[in-house]
N, C-alpha and C positions, 0 to 999 in steps of 0.2 A: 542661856545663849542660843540654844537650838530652837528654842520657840521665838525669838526675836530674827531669828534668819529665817525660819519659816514664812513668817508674816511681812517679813518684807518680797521672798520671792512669789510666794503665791499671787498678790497684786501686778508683779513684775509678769507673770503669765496669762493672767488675766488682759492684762492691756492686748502682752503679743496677739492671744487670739482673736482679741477684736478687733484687732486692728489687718489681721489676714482676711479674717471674716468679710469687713471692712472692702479689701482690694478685691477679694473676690466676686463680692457684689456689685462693684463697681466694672467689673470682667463683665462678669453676666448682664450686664445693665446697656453695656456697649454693645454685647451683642445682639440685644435686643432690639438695641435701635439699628443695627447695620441691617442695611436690605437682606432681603432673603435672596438667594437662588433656586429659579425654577429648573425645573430637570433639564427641560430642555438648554436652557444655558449651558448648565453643566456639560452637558452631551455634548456642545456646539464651542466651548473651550479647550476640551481633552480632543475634538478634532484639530481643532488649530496646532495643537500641539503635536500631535500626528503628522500633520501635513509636511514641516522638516523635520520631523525625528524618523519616521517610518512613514513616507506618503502612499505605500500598499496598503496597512493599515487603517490611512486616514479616508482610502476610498470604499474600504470595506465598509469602517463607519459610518458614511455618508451613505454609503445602501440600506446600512440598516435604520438609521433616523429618518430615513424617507418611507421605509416600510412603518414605523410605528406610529409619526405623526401625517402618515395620506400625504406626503408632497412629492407632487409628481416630479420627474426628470426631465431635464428639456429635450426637447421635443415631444414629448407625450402631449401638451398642452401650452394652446394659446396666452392661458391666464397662470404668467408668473405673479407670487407673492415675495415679500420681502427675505422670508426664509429660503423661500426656492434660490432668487438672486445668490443668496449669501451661499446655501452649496455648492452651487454652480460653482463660482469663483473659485471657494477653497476646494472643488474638485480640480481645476482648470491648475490650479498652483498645485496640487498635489501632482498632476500628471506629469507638471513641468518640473518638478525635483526630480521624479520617478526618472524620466530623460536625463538628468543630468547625473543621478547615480550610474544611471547605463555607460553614458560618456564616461565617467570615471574609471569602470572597471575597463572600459576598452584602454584605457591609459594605461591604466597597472599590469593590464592581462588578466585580470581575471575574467579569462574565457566563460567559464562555468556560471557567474552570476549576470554577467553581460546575455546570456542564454537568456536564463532564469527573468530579468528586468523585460527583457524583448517578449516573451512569452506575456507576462503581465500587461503590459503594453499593445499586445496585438488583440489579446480577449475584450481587451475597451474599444477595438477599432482603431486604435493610433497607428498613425503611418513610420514606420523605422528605417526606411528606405536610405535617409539621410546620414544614419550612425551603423546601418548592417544591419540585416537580417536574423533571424535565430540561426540559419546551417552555416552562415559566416563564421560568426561565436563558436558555433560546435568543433567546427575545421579548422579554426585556429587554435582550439583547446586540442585537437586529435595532434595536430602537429608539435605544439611548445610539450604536451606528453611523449609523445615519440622522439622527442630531439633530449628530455630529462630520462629518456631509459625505458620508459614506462609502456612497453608494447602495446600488455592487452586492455589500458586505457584508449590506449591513441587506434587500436585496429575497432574498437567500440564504440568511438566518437565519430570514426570515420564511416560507421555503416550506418549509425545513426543520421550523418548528414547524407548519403547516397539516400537514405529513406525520406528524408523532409526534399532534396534537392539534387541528381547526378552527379555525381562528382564530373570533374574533369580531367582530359584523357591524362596530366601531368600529376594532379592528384593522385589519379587511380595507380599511378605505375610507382608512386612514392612509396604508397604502401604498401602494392608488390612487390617491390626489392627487397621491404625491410621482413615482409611472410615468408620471402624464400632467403633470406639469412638468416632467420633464424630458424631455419626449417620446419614453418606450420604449412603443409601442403593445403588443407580447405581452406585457408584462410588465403594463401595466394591462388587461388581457384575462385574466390569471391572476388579479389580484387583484380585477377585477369579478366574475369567476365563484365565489370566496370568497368575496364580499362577498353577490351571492345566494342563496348557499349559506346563510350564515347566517342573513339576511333571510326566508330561508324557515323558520327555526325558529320555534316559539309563544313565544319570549321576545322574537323580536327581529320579526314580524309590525310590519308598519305603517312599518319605516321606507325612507324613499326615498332612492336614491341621484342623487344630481346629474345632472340632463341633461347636462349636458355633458361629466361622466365616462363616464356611460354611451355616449355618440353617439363619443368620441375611443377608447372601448375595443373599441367593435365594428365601428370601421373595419379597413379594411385599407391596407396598403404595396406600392407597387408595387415591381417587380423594381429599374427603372432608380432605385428610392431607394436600394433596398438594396443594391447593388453600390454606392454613394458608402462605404458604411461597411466595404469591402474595402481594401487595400492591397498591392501588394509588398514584402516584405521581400526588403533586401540586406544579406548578413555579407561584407565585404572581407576575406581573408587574405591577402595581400599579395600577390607572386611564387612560384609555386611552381616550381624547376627540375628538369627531367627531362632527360638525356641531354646537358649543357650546355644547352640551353632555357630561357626564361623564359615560363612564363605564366601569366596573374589566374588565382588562385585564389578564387572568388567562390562562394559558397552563395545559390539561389535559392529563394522560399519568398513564402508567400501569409499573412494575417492579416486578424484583422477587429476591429472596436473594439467593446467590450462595455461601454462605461462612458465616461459624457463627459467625465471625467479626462483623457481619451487612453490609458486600457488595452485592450491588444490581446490574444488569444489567437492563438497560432502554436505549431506542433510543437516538441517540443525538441530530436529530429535538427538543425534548420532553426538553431539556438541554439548549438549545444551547444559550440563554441569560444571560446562567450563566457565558458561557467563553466566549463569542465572544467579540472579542476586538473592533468590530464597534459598537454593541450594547451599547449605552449610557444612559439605562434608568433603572429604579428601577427593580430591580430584588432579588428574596429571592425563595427558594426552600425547600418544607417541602415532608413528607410521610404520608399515612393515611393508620393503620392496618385494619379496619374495616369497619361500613358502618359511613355515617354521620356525627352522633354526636362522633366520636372516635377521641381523640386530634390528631393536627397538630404535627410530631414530624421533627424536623429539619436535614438537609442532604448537604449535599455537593458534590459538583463532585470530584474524584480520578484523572481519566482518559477518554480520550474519541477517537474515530476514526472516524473522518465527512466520510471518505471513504465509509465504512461500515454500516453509521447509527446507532452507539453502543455507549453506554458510561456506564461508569462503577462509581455507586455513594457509599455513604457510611451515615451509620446512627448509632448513637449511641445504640442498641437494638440489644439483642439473637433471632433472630428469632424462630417460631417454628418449621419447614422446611425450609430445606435447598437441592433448584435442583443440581445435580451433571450437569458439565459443561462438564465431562470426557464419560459419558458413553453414550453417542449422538449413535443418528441411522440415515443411511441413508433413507430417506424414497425412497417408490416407489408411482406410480401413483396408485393410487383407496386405499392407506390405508386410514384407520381410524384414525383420528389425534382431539385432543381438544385442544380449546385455551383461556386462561380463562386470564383475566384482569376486567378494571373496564370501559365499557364504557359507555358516557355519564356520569361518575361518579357514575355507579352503582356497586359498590363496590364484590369482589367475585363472578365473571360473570361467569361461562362455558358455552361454546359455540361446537358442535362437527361438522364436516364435512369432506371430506376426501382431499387427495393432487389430487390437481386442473393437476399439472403439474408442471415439472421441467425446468431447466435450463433457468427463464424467465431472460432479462439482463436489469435490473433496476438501478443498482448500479455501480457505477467506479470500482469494485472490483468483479471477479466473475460471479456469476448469483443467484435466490431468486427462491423459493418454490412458487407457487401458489397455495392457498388452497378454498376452498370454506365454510369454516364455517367462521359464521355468525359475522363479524368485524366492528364495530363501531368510532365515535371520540373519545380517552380514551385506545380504546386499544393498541398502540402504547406503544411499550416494554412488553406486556407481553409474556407467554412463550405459543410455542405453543407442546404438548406429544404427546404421541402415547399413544395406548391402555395399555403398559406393564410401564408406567411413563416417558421413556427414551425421552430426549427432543429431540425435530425436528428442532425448530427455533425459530425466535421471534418474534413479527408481527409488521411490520414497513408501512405498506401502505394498505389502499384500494381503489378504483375507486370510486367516491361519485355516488350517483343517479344509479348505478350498484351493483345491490344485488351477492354476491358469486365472487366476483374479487377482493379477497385479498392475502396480499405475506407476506412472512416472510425471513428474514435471515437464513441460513442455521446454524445449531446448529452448524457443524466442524468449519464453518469458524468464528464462536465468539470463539470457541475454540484456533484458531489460533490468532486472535486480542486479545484474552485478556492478555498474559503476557505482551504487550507492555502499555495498559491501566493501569494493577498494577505500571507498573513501573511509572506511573503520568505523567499529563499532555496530550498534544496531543501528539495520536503516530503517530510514523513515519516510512514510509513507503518508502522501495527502490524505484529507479525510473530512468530509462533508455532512454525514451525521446522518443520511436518507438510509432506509429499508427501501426495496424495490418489488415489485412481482409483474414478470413480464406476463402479458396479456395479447389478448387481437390486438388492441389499439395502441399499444405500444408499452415503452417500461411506466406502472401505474407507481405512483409514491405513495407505500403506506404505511409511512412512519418518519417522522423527523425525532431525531434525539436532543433529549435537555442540556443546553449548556453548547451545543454543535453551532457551526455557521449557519449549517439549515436551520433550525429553531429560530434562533437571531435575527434572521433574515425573514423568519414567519413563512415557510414553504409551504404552501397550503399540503393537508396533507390529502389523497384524490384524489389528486390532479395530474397529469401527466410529463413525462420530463422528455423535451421536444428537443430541444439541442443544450450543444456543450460549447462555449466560445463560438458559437456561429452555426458549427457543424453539426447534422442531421445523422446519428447515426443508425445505421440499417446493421443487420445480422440475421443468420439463420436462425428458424425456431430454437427456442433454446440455449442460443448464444449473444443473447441479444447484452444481459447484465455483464458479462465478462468483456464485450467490446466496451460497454461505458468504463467500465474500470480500468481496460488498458488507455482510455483517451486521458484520463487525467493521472493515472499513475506513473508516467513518463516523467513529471513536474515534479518539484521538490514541495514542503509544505511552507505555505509564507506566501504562495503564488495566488494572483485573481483568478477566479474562475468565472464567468458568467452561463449563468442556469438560464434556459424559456420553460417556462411553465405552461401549461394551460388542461381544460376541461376535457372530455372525454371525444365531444363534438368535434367538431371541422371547422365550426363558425366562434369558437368559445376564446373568450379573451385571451390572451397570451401573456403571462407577467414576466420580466426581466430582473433578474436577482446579479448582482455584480457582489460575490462574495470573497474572500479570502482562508485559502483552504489551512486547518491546522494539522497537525502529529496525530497521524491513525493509531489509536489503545491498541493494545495486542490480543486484546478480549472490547470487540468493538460495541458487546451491547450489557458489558458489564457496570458500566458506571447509569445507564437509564437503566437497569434493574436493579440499581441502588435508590435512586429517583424517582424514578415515574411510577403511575399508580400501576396497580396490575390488573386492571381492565383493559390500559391503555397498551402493554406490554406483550398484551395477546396476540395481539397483531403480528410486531419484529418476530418473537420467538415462536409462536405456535402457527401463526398464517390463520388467527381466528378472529376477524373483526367483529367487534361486539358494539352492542349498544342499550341504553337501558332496555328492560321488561317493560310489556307493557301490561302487564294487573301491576296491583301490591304486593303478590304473593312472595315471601323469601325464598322460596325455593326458584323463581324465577329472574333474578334480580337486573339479570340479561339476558338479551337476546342476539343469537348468531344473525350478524346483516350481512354476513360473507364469510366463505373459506377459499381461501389462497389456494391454487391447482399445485398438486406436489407436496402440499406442508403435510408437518404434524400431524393438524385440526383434516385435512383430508385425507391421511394414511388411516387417522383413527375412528373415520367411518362420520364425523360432526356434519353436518349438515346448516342449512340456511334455515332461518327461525326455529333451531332448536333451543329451546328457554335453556339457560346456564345459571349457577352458583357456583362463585370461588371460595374456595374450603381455605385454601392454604396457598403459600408461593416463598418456594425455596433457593438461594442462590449458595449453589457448592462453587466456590471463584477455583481452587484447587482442584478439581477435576474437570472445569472452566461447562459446568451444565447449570440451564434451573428449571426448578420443576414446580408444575403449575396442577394442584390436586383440584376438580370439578365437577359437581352434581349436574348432570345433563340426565334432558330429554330426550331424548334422539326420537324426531319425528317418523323414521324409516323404522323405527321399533315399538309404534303406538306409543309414544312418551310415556317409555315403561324408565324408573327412574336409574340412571346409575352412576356409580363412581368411577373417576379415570383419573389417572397420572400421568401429565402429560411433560417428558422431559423435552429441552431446546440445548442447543448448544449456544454458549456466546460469543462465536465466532461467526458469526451465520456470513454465507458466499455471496448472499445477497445484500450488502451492505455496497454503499459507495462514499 
């Protein structure tokens, strides 16, 4: 019986699979015959599809299928082709959804992305006249903030629009009243001096501003007030054991309240066990008003920018001073600046000495104040004044075992990171994929990263980066990379950017890149030292542009065509056509370095041969 069932199902399975066998061939036979698609189809579908799902998007694509198939843009050229046509239009239709997202958020009030659409909009040259402007969108986001509670959004929206636009004399006094009801004296000291500003125009002549705004704006705060709106910050990690040993592992750290919420600014080193997602150990975060014996009171993180070294906490408690974030000074070298925190845990610390020096380049973002009053462990977030209260910075680092080598953040630029921290979480930050090394002839590009919008978009790498959306920027020696960085890090990521490119020359063509910026890595050149080869890697990290050897010899496999002024390759003495060989290339992601081992000749030493280790950080300042 079991071999007669056998023999009938085996047949019975035989047929199934021939008969699958069968369909499947008949699959594959269809699709043989169905046309193929060429790439470029593909590319010229997935934009169609972009154009109403995300027409920012569909414009970036359209930049970049122009760079990889040579089809110019209109205007560049006389002789349209049938593909040219066809971007054209589904640019034309992409700009016009883009407008009518605009239109929409003005509907709903989303101030913030009506910004954001108008920004996008204005980098292609389109006129917004008809729907408002970007400081429109900003002033009406400062307002529907300040009418929901939310001060020190709305006093930060609103400086934001005096900087793209004046306010007006009825603006300026709005947010006057609300800095002296909640008593932030520099902040109605900003907005009185708007408010005369305007008042002194021929349309707005005649009108006065309230005695008693005026008299509470042009006071001043004593020291021992403004130390009340300091605190210490304490992160508990619980037990840390070494050697069989047990002991508190504790993070010490300074902060100050910026908002009578109970929002504090403090460093995000000082934080950074509260959010970091590799961090796997006990972690709890409290605030201490006073010395010692003054309760533990519990806090949390908001927001924070590893970029920047900022993070923005919160506690349930009215402070009694509250610093204004709005009426920041530049400082110069030789002022008189104090910095008060708690170091070592000595709660309510002032400390005075003056600015050390500017534009040091510490940070991925920018450059930091060097100051020389008197900075400890503990002091890390707190704030550092000037003589007349107005804040300078906040103090994120000092040299250990070197007295007077401490830095702070620049007060603008916490000014500029903090709307992204309100809005919670990690901020984010635009990001273009370029290395830079400013030069005579301006910022040179040398390096575009794998998988970046620069790459995508094919940045020549050489060439020089001439404007930002239109704009030409200038800066003093030195400062030239941290002005590009503040022109697009004002933007969210999502936004068009348009790049000019060109040669080193006067007369050298000029390329236009219309790109869409993405989420700046928190280690910006750790995914291309995952990537790219490490001849090519020389360059971002070390500032050693190389190119082949010219014998056979292995011990020469490269040759130095340039060292970067400032880098690594120039601290370590490398030189121009010193022959190279790369031994080795190490990335430690957890102590966020990598190191590049090199057989070099060093021409200035008779090309006597030797070895070098050459570490980079992957963070480099020079990034945009």
């Amino acid at each position: 019986m079991k071999n007669k069932t056998g023999q009938i199902l085996l047949p019975a399975l035989l047929i199934l699979c021939l008969a699958a066998l069968a369909c499947q061939t008949m699959v594959t036979q269809e699709q043989r015959l169905a046309p193929r698609r060429s790439t470029n189809t593909i590319r010229l579908d997935d934009i169609r599809r972009y154009v109403t799902e995300d027409p920012v998007k569909a414009i970036d694509r359209i930049g970049i299928y122009r760079e990889v198939y040579r089809i110019p843009a209109s205007g560049e050229t006389d002789e349209i082709n049938a593909d040219a046509e066809t971007l054209i239009a589904l640019e034309q239709e992409a700009i016009e959804n883009l407008r009518n997202l605009q239109t929409q958020a003005i509907t709903e009030e989303r101030w913030d992305d009506a910004a954001s659409f108008s920004r996008s909009l204005a980098s292609l040259g389109e006129l917004v006249e008809n729907t408002g402007m970007e400081p429109d969108f900003i002033l009406a986001g400062a307002k529907k903030k300040l009418a929901d509670g939310n001060n020190l959004g709305a006093f930060l929206a609103a400086v934001q629009t005096d900087e793209l636009q004046p306010l007006a004399f009825d603006d300026a006094l709005l947010f006057l009243e609300q800095a002296v009801q909640v008593k932030q004296r520099r902040t109605a000291a900003y907005f009185y001096a708007a408010a005369q500003r305007a008042a002194a125009q021929s349309a707005s002549q005649g009108k006065p501003i309230p005695e008693e705004l005026r008299e509470y704006a042009q006071g001043s705060d004593s020291v021992s007030n403004m130390i009340r709106g300091v605190v210490t910050v304490l992160v508990d990690r619980g037990i840390r054991v070494e050697r069989g040993r047990g002991f508190a592992d504790r993070v010490l750290g300074s902060a100050f309240f910026v908002d009578a919420s109970g929002l504090l600014i403090t460093n995000y080193h000082v934080i950074a066990s509260e959010v970091d997602p590799k961090y796997q150990g006990y972690s709890r975060m409290y605030i201490r008003l006073g010395d010692s014996t003054s309760p533990r009171i519990p806090a949390r993180v908001i927001g924070w920018d590893m970029a920047m070294d900022l993070a923005l906490i919160k506690t349930e408690y009215t402070p009694e001073y509250v610093f204004s974030v709005v009426d920041q000074v530049t400082p110069q070298i030789g002022d008189m600046v104090l910095a008060m925190g708690s170091p070592l845990g000595l709660e309510k610390t002032v400390t005075s000495g003056i600015v050390s020096a500017l534009g040091r380049r510490f940070l991925q973002i920018g450059d930091v104040i060097q100051i020389d009053a008197a900075v400890n462990v503990g002091n890390s977030g707190g704030p550092v004044v000037d003589t007349s209260g107005r804040l300078v910075g906040i103090v994120f680092a000092g040299v250990e075992y070197y007295e007077g080598l401490n830095f702070a953040v620049p007060a603008e630029r916490l000014a500029a990171a903090l709307p992204a921290m309100i809005a919670g979480g990690k901020a984010r930050r635009p990001w273009l994929g370029l290395s830079l090394s400013e030069t005579s002839s301006g910022a040179e590009i040398i390096y575009a990263a794998p998988n970046t919008p620069a790459s995508e978009h094919r940045v020549v790498e050489g060439s020089f980066l001439k404007t930002i959306n239109g704009r030409q920027i200038s800066a003093p020696q030195g400062a030239l990379i941290p002005a590009l960085q503040d022109t697009i890090f004002q933007s969210r990521p999502g936004e068009l950017v348009v790049l000019e490119t060109s040669g080193p020359d006067s007369g050298s063509e000029v390329k236009r890149h219309v790109m869409m910026t993405s989420p700046r890595p928190d280690l910006p050149l750790l995914e291309a030292a995952r990537l790219d080869s490490r001849e090519r890697l020389a360059a971002p990290l070390f500032g050693m542009i190389l190119s082949p050897g010219q014998d056979k010899s292995p011990s020469s496999a490269y040759m130095v065509r340039r060292v970067v002024r400032g880098s690594i390759a120039d601290e370590s003495g490398i030189s121009v056509q010193d022959p190279v060989l790369i031994r080795g290339f190490r990335i430690l992601e957890k102590e966020g370095y990598a190191l590049m081992e090199i057989n070099i000749k060093k021409r200035r030493m008779g090309y006597i041969e030797t070895i070098i280790q050459l570490p980079a950080q992957l963070d480099s300042p020079d990034t945009l």
